[in-house]
N, C-alpha and C positions, 0 to 999 in steps of 0.2 A: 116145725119140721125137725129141729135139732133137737128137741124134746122127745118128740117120736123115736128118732135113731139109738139117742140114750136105753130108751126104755125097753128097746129091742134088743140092743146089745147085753141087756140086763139080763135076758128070756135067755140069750141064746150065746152067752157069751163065751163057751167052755168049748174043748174038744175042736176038730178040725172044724165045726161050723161056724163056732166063733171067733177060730181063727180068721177066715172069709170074711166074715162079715164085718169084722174090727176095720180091713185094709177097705171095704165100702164106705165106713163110714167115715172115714182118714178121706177117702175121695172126693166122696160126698162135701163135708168142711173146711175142707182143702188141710194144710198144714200151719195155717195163720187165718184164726177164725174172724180176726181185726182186719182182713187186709181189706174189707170193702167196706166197714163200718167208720163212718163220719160222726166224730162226736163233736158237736158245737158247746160256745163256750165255756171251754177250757174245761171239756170233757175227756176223760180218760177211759179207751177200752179197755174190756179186760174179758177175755172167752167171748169176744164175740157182742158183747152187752157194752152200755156206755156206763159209766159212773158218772153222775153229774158232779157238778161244783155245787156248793152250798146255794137254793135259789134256784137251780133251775132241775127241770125233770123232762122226760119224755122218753123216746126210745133213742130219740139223737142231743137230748139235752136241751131241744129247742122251746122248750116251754117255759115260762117264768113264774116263779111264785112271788107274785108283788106287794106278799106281807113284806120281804125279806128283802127289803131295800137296800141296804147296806151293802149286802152282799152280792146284790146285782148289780153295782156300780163298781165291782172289781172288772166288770168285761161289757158292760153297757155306759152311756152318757145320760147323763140327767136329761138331755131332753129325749134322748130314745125314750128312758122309762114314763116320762110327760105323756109321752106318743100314747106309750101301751097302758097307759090308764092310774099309772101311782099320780093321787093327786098330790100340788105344791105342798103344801101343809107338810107332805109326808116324805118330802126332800129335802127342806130345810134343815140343816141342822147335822144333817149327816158327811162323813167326811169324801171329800173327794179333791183330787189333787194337794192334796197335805195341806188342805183348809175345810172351813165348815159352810155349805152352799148355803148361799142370802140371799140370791138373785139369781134368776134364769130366764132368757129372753123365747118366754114361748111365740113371741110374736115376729121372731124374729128383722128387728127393729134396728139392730147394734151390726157392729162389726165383729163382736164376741157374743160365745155361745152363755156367759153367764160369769158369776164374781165369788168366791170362794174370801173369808176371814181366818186367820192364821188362828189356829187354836187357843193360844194365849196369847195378852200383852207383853208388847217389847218392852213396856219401862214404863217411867211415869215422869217427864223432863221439861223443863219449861220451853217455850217457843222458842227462845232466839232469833236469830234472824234477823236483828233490827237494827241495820247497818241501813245510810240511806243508798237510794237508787238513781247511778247519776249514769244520765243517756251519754252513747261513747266509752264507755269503760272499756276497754279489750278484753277484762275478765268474767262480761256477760253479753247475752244474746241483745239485738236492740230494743228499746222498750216499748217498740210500738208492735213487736211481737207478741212483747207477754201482756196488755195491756188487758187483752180480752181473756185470760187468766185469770190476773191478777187482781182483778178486781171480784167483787162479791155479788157478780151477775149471774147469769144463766148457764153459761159455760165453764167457769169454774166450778159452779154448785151442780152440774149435769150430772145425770149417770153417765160415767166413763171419761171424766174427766182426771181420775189419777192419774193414768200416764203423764200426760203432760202437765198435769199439776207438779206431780212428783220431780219430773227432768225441771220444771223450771227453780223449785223451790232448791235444788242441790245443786243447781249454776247460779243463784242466786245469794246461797246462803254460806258465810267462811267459814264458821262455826261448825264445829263438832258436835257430835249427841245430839242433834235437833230432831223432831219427829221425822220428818222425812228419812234424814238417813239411818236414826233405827231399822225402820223396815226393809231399808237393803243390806241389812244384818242375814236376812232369811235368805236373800238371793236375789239378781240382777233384776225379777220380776216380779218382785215384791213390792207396795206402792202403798204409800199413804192417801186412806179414801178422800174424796170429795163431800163435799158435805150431803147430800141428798144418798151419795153410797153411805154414808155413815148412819144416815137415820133409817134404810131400809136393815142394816146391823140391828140395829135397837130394835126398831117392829120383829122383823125374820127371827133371830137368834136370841136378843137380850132377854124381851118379852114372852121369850116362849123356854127358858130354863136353858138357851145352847150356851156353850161356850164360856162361861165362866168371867164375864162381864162385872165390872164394877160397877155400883150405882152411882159413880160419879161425873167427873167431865170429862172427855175422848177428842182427840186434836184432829181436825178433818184438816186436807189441803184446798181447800177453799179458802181464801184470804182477804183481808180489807186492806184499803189506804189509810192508815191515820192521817195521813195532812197529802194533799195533795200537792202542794206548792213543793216539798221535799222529797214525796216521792217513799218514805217510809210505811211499812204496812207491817200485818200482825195477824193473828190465825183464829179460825173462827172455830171454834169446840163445839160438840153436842153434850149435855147434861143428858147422864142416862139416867140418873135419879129422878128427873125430875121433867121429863118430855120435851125441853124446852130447848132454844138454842141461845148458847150465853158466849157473847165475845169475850175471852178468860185475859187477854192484851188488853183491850180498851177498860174492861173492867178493875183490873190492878192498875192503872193509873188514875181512876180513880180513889183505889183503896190501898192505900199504902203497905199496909200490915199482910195484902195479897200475895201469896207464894207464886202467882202465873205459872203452875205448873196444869198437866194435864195427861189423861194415861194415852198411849199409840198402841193401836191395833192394827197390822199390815195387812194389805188386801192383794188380791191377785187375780186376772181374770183367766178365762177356759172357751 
């Protein structure tokens, strides 16, 4: 219709008739050709038309173009774009919330929508942490709290066990630079993974070129007892070189000449 008026006003736009007709079609479009045009995300009108954001097109921007992943996660959630048909494969790896997506709970199974890897490693520090654990301390929680933790069972090794991996490993530990508190270098919600988050890192991102991964060994907050009589424990790494899982603690007491060091990569959920 605004097309048509254009093309009229073109015919006739001269002389007292054009005059008339100019103030028609001023009526006709009103004086704000936007005032009733809804552009969706993070669409901008302009004469009446939307301009979409990079990824999305239509007449109101509501359509998605789900080559253009990346760019549809400036104003959608990885599991929206799940919904609308981007498959996993083609999530992975892209950034969102100032991390690289490894996980996302299409089943929704979890308490979080999914698990995001900080872009690069925080360092490369050995464990520490190897003060013993004596029940009654005042400077830690009691130990019959962290036991299902601390130990290198199901819950520590869980998906979604950083949080409290992470809180217990930094009420636990006196030391400085230790993996854990690398990662809240990045921010309050930043977390050193658990080990089974650590190996979907490997599979998701390492395996597949994201993220700029060492092929070496990655400190997950999943932990063992070395003696239980004492109550001392030590951290259990994933080798990204080499698929496997290598306790980097127990292993240098066996080898002396071992540096027990291991790189951190902070994790964060969404």
């Amino acid at each position: 219709m605004k097309k048509l008026l254009y093309i009229l006003f073109s015919l006739f736009g001269t002389g007292a008739l054009g005059y008339y007709f100019q103030e028609d079609i001023k009526a006709l479009i009103g004086s704000n050709p936007c005032k009733e045009v809804v552009c969706k995300n993070g669409g901008n009108c302009n004469d009446g038309n939307c301009d979409c954001q990079d990824g999305f097109f239509g007449s109101n921007c509501q359509e998605m173009d789900l080559s253009k992943v990346q760019s549809l996660l400036a104003y959608k959630t990885p599991i929206d774009l799940f919904k609308a048909g981007v498959p996993l494969e083609s999530l992975y790896g892209k950034m969102y919330k100032g991390g690289l997506i490894f996980f996302i709970d299409t089943l929704n199974k979890y308490d979080f929508s999914g698990m995001v890897a900080a872009p690069k490693d925080q360092g490369v520090v050995k464990w520490g942490c190897d003060q013993e654990l004596k029940d009654n301390d005042p400077h830690l929680p009691p130990l019959g709290d962290l036991y299902p933790y601390l130990l290198s069972g199901r819950k520590a090794s869980q998906l979604g066990a950083a949080r409290k991996n992470t809180e217990n490993l930094i009420a636990l530990c006196l030391e400085e630079n230790t993996p854990a508190k690398l990662c809240k270098i990045l921010g309050d919600d930043w977390l050193l993974p658990s080990f089974m988050e650590l190996n979907l890192m490997n599979i998701n991102l390492h395996q597949k070129g994201h993220g700029e991964f060492a092929a070496e060994l990655y400190w997950s907050s999943t932990v063992f007892f070395k003696s239980t009589d004492i109550l001392q424990y030590g951290g259990i790494s994933h080798d990204f070189g080499h698929e496997s899982i290598r306790d980097v603690t127990l292993l240098c007491e066996l080898e002396p000449d071992c540096e027990d060091q291991a790189h951190v990569r902070a994790v964060r959920f969404f």
